[in-house]
C-alpha positions, 0 to 999 in steps of 0.5 A: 485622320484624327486616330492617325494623326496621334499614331503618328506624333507618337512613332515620331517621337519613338524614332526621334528617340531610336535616331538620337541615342542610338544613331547620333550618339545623343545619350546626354540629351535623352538622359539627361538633359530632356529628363530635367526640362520634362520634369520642370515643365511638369512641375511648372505647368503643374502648379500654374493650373492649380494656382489659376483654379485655385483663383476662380471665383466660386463665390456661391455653393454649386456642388452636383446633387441627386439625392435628398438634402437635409431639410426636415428630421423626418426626411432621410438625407442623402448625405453622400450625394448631398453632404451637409458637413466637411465630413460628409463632404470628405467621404464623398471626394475620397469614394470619387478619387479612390474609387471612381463613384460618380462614373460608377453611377453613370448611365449610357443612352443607346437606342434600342429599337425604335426607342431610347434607353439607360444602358449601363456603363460599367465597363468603362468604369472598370476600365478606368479604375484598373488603368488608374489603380495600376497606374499609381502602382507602376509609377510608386514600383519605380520608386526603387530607382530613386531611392537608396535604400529601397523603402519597405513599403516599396519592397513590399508593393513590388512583391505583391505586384509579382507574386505570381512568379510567373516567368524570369523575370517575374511578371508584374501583373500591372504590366499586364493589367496596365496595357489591357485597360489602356487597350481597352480605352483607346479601342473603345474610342476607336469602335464606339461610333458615339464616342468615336464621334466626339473624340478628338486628336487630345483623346487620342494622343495620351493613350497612345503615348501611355501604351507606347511607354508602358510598351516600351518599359515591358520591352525593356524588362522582358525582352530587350534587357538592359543592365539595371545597376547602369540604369540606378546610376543614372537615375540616383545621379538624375535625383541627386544632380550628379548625373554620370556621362550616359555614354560610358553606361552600358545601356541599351537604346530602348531604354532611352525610348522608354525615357523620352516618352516618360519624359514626353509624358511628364511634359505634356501632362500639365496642359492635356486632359491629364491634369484631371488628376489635379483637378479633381481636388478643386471641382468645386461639383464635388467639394463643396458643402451644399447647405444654400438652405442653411446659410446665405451665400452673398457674391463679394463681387455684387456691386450696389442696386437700387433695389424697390421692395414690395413694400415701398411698391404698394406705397406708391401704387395702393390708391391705383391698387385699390381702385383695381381691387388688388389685395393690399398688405397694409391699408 
C-alpha cells in the first residue's frame, strides 16, 4: 500500500495536468500561475528550514568521528575523519557534498549463514552520486530557457552532455543516466526486503515524482515534440514577469504535464526529504572543528549550580576520613 499510495498521487497529478490544460483549456494556470506559486513556496519553505536550522542550539563540538584525533606529535591524526582546523574541516564537507564520502564508507550488515556480517554497499553509493551528478547537469542544461543569450558555460556543459551524437535530437546521456539511477533507487526500495521494511510513502513519493518528470521531460524532446522557441517564450516571460498568454503558443499538452510536476516538485521540495540538500551544509556532524581536547566548550544556556569540590569535601568530612583510613589530599 505504501508503494501504490505514492503511484497513485503521482498519476493523479499527471492526469490532473493532462485534464487542465489539455481538456479544460487551463493553460494560464499550468503556466503560469502554478509556476510562480511552486516557485514561492520553494523559496519560502527554503529559507525557513535554513533559518530555523540555523537557530538550534549546538552549543558543544559533536562532529562524528572515526579516526584518530590530534593529540601527541608522534601519533598520526586522521585529519579528515577528525579535522582539527577550518581547512581541514573545508576538505571534509567538500569530499561529502561532491563526492558522497561518508556513504561511500558505509558499510551493510546481512547475514550470511547462520551469522552476521559487513557487506558492502557501493552500489548505493554509485547510485546516488550518478542521480545527484546528473541531477545538477540537467537542472544547470535547462538554464539555456532562462537565459538570453545562453552563457558559454552552458553552451559548453550541454555539448559535452551530447557529445555522442546519438539520434535527432542528440541524446543527453544524462537523460539516460538520470532515469537509470533513479530506477535503480526506487527498485532498490522496492526488492530489498530490509530497506522495503522501513520505507515509507515519503520515500516513495520523490522518486516517483523525479521519474515521472524527468520521464515526461524526455517524452517531450524525443518523442512528442513540441515547438521550442513557444517554450523560451514562455520561460523568458516567466523570468521576466511578462508571461505571454500560453494559449496563443503552440505547445503541446505533455510539456504542460512535464511543467506541473517540476512545479509539484520545486513545491514539495522544501518540506520532504529533499531538503537534505540544504541540510548538508548545516550538519553540525560534519562542520564542526572537533578540538573539545583544545579549547573548553561551556554551554551559554547552563544556568548557575551550587557545585561542592572535592576539596571543601574533605573539609567537611577528614576527621570521619581519617577514622575510616581513607587517603586524604591535605592533613
Amino acid at each position: 500500500m505504501k508503494i501504490w499510495s505514492s503511484c497513485l498521487a503521482v498519476a493523479a497529478l499527471i492526469l490532473l495536468a493532462w485534464a487542465g490544460a489539455g481538456v479544460f483549456g487551463l493553460q494560464t494556470l499550468f503556466g503560469v500561475v502554478i509556476p510562480y506559486l511552486a516557485f514561492a513556496l520553494f523559496l519560502i519553505g527554503f529559507v525557513c528550514r535554513v533559518v530555523r536550522w540555523g537557530m538550534s542550539a549546538t552549543p558543544f563540538r559533536i562532529p562524528t568521528t572515526c579516526g584518530q584525533q590530534k593529540t601527541l606529535s608522534w601519533i598520526k591524526q586522521d585529519k579528515l575523519e577528525n579535522p582539527s582546523t577550518g581547512l581541514q574541516v573545508l576538505g571534509r564537507m567538500l569530499l561529502e557534498i561532491f563526492l558522497f564520502r561518508s556513504l561511500f564508507r558505509n558499510s551493510k550488515t546481512e547475514k550470511r549463514g547462520p551469522v552476521f556480517g559487513f557487506g558492502s554497499a557501493k552500489w548505493l553509493w554509485l547510485g546516488g552520486l550518478v542521480f545527484h551528478w546528473s541531477m545538477l547537469i540537467v537542472l544547470l542544461r535547462h538554464l539555456r530557457l532562462f537565459l538570453n543569450p545562453t552563457p558559454a558555460v552552458i553552451q559548453g556543459l550541454e555539448a559535452a552532455d551530447n557529445f555522442l551524437q546519438v539520434g535527432a535530437p542528440l541524446l543527453y546521456i544524462t537523460d539516460a543516466t538520470l532515469t537509470v539511477a533513479l530506477t535503480y533507487l526506487f527498485l532498490r526500495r522496492v526488492v530489498a526486503p530490509g530497506v522495503r521494511y522501513i520505507s515509507r510513502p515519503a520515500d516513495y513519493f520523490p522518486l516517483l515524482l523525479l521519474l515521472a518528470a524527468a520521464g515526461s521531460g524526455i517524452l517531450t524532446r524525443y518523442f512528442f515534440k513540441v515547438d521550442i522557441h513557444a517554450v523560451k517564450a514562455l520561460t523568458m516571460g516567466l523570468v521576466t514577469f511578462r508571461p505571454p498568454a500560453p494559449g496563443q503558443l503552440s505547445i503541446g499538452v505533455i510539456f504542460y504535464i512535464h511543467l506541473f510536476l517540476v512545479s509539484c516538485l520545486f513545491a514539495y521540495f522544501p518540506w520532504s526529504k529533499l531538503m537534505h540538500a540544504g541540510g548538508v551544509f548545516l550538519s553540525p556532524t560534519r562542520n564542526m572543528i572537533n578540538n573539545s581536547r583544545a579549547v573548553r566548550h561551556v554551554n551559554p544556556w547552563n544556568y548557575p549550580v551550587e557545585t561542592h569540590s572535592y576539596a571543601e569535601y574533605e573539609d567537611q568530612f577528614r576527621e570521619k576520613m581519617r577514622k575510616a583510613g581513607l587517603p586524604l589530599e591535605t592533613e
